[in-house]
ZAKOL-754401 format. One line per 4 residues: their letters; for each residue x, y, z of C-alpha. Coordinates in nm, 4 decimals. Layout:
A> X Y Z; ...
This chain:
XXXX> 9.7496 9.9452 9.0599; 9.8032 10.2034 9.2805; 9.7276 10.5397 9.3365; 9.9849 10.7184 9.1247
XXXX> 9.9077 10.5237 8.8775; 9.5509 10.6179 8.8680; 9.6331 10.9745 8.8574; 9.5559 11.0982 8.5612
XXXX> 9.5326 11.4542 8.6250; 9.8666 11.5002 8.7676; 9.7294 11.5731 9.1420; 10.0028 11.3788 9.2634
XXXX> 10.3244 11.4922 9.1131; 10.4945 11.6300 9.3785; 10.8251 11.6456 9.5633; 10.7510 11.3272 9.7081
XXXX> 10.6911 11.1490 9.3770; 10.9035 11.3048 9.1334; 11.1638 11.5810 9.0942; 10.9279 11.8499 9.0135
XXXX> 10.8298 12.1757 9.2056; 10.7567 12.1757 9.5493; 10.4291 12.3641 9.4803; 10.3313 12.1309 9.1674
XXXX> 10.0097 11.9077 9.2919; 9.8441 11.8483 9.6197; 9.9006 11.5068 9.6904; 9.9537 11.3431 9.9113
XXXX> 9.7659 11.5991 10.1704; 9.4731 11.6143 9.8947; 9.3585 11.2909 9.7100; 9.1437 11.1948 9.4475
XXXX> 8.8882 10.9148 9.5574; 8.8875 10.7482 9.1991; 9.2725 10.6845 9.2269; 9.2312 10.5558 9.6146
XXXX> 8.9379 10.2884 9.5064; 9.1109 9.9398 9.4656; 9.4139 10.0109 9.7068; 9.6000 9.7798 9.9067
XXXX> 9.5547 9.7329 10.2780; 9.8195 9.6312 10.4644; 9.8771 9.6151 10.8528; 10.2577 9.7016 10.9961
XXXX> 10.3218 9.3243 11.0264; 10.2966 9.3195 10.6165; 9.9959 9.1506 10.5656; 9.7749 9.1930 10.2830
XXXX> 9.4290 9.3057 10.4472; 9.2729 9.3528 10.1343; 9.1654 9.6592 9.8886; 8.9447 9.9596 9.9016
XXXX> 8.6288 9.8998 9.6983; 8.4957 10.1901 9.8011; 8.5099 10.5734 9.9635; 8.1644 10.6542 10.1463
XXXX> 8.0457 11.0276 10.1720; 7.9070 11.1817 10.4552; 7.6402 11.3524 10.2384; 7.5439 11.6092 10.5478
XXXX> 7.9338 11.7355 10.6268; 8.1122 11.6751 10.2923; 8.3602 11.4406 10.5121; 8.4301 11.0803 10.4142
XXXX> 8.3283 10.8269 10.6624; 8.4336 10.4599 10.5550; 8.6260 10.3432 10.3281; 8.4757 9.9881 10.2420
XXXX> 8.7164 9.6917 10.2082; 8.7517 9.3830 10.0468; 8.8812 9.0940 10.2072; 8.9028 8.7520 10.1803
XXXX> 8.7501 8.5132 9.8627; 8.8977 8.3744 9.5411; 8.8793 8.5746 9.2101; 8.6511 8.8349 9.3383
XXXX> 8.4206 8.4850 9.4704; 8.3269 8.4901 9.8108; 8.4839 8.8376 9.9154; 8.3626 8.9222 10.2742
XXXX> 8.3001 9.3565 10.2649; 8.3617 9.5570 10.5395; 8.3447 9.9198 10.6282; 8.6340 10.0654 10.8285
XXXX> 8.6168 10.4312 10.9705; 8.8270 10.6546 10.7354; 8.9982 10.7728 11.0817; 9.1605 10.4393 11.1198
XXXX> 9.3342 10.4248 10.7834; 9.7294 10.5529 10.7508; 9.8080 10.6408 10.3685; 10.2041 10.4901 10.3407
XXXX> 10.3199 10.7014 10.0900; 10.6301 10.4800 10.0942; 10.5112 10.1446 9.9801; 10.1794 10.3495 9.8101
XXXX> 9.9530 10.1833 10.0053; 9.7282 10.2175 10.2964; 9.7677 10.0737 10.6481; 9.4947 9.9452 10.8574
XXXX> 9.6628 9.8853 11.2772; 9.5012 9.5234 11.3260; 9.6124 9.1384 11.2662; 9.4762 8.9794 11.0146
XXXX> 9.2869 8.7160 11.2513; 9.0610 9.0387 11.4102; 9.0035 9.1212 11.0777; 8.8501 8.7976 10.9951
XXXX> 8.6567 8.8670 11.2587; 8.5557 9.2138 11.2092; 8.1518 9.2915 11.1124; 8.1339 9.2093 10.7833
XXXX> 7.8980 9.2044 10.4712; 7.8373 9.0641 10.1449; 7.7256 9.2989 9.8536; 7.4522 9.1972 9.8795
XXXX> 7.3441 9.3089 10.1825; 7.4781 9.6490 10.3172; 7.4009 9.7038 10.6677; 7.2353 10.0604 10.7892
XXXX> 7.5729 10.2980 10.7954; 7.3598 10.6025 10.8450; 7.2394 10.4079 11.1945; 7.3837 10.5577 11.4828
XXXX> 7.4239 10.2375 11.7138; 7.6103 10.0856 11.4273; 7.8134 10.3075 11.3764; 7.8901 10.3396 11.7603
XXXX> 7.9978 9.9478 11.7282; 8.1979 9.9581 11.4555; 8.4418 10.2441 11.5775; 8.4309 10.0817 11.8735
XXXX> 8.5481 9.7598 11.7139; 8.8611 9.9538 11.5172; 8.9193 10.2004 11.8775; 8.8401 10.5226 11.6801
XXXX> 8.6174 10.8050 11.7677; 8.3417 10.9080 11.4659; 8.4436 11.2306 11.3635; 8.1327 11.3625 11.5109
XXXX> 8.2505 11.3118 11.8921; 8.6089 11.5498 11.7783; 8.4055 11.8235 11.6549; 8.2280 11.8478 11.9554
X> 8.5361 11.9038 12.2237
């Protein structure tokens, strides 16, 4: 399921989705996070990357900061979670989907999780990793230029 067909409050009918007004609905500039949870994640090449599981909140600056991904397993058995900076996901309004810019073998090897066990996002140094693993800046570093 994707995201217009979570939308149950009409955010994205637009000229994009439908032959309504242009000023009808902000989306896709403005999104719900309830109809981006559960996603696809592809990369240009077409493959499957996974699905959002969930949107994380910078609680301080109101700005989201990683979208957590699922990737991997059988059946929801197994799954391997991982947080990606928001910065390095591309919403394809096209295929109404998101894209992620790596193959799927750096993916397997990207720092992952299991739900049960949620590393320390709020922790600088990992943070400083984990863009660095994905080549994006935290948000943080363009508000200070």
């Amino acid at each position: 399921m994707n995201y217009l067909e979570r939308d149950t409050y009409g955010i994205y009918r637009s000229p994009l989705h439908a032959n309504l007004p242009k000023d009808h609905g902000p989306g896709p500039e403005l999104m719900g996070a309830n109809t981006l949870i559960g996603n696809d994640v592809y990369n240009p090449a077409g493959d499957d990357l996974g699905d959002i599981k969930e949107i994380l909140l910078n609680m301080r600056t109101g700005r989201v900061a990683y979208a957590v991904l699922s990737f991997g397993g059988f059946l929801g058995l197994g799954d391997k979670l991982f947080a990606v900076p928001w910065e390095a996901l591309k919403l394809d309004t096209i295929n109404k989907r998101f894209t992620l810019d790596v193959v799927k073998e750096r993916l397997e090897e990207a720092p992952g999780f299991d739900k049960d066990h949620w590393p320390d996002m709020a922790d600088p140094k990992w943070a400083s990793g984990l863009h660095s693993y994905y080549g994006t800046k935290p948000y943080s570093d363009s508000l200070n230029r």
